[in-house]
N, C-alpha and C positions, 0 to 999 in steps of 0.2 A: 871525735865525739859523734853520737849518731845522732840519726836527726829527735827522736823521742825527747833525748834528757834537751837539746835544747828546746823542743816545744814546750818543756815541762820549765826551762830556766824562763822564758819570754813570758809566760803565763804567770810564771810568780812575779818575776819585776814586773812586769803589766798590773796585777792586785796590787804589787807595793804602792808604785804609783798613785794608780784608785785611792787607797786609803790615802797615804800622804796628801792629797787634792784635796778632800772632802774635811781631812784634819785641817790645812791650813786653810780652808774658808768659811769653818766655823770657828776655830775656838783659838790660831793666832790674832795678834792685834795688827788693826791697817791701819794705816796711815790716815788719818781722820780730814786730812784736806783744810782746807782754809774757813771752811763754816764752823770749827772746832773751835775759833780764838779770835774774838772781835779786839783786836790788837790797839786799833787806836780810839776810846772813844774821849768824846769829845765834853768840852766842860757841860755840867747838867743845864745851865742857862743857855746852852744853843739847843738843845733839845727840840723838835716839832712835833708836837703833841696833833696828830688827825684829828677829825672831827668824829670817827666813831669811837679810837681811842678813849678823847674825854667822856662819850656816854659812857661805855666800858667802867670809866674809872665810878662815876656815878653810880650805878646801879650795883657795882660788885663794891663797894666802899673802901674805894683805893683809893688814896691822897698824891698827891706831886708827889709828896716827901718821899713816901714809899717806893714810888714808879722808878724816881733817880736814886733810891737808895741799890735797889735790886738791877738797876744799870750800872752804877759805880761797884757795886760787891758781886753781884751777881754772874754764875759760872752758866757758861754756856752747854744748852741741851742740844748736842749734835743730831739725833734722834729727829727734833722738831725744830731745824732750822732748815732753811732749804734758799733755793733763788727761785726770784718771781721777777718775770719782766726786766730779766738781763740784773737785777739788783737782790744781793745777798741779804736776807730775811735772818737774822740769830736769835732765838728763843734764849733767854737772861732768865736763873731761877735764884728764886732763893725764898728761907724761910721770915715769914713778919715776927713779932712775938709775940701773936699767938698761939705760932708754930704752923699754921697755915703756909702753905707754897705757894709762893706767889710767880707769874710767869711775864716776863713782858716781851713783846716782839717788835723787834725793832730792825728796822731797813738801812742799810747804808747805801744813800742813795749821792754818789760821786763825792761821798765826803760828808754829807749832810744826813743827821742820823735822826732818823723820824719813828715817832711811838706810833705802832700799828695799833695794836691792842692788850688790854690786860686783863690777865685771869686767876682768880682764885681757888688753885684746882682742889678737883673734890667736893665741891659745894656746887651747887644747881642755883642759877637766876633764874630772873625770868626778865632779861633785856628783852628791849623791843629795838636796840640800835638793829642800821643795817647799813 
C-alpha cells in the first residue's frame, strides 16, 4: 500500500473518531452517579428543618405537609443536586395542586437528612432570609 492511501485511511478513522467523541458526549446517556437517587430517606418526623429553610417555607407559603410530601414523592433533579462540604445536597421536585413546582434541598449529612431550603419555582419572593 503506498504511503498516500494510507494517509488518506489514518485521516478518515481520525474524523470517524472525532465525530464518535463529540456523538457520545452529547447525546449518549452517562451514568448519572450517586446524586441521581436519594435511596434511603428517612421517616418525615426525623426530618431537620434549618433555620433559613423554615423562613423559606414562610415567605414562599409552603407548609410541613408539603415540604415531606415532595420528600417522600418527590424525583430527584440531577441538574441541581451537587455536594457541599463533603455532604450530598439532592434537589426533590415535584408538582403541589396548583400545579406549581415545588423544589426542596436537602443534605444527607452521615445519615441525618436536613431541609436546606425550599422553592416555588417560577414565582419571584421577596424573602429577606439569609
Amino acid at each position: 500500500m503506498n504511503i498516500r492511501i494510507r494517509s488518506i485511511i489514518q485521516i478518515v478513522l481520525l474524523v470517524c473518531l472525532t465525530i464518535y467523541a463529540i456523538y457520545a458526549v452529547n447525546f449518549l446517556p452517562s451514568d448519572p452517579g450517586p446524586l441521581c437517587e436519594l435511596q434511603d430517606r428517612v421517616p418525615t418526623n426525623e426530618l431537620v428543618y434549618v433555620n433559613h429553610a423554615r423562613c423559606r417555607m414562610g415567605c414562599r407559603d409552603i407548609n410541613k405537609k408539603l415540604v415531606e410530601k415532595v420528600y417522600q414523592e418527590g424525583t430527584v433533579n440531577c441538574d441541581k443536586s451537587s455536594y457541599k462540604n463533603g455532604h450530598a445536597r439532592y434537589a426533590l421536585e415535584k408538582r403541589d395542586k396548583r400545579g406549581d413546582k415545588i423544589r426542596v434541598i436537602v443534605e444527607d449529612d452521615d445519615g441525618k437528612h436536613l431541609i436546606i431550603t425550599v422553592i416555588r419555582l417560577g414565582q419571584e419572593d421577596h424573602c429577606t432570609c439569609s
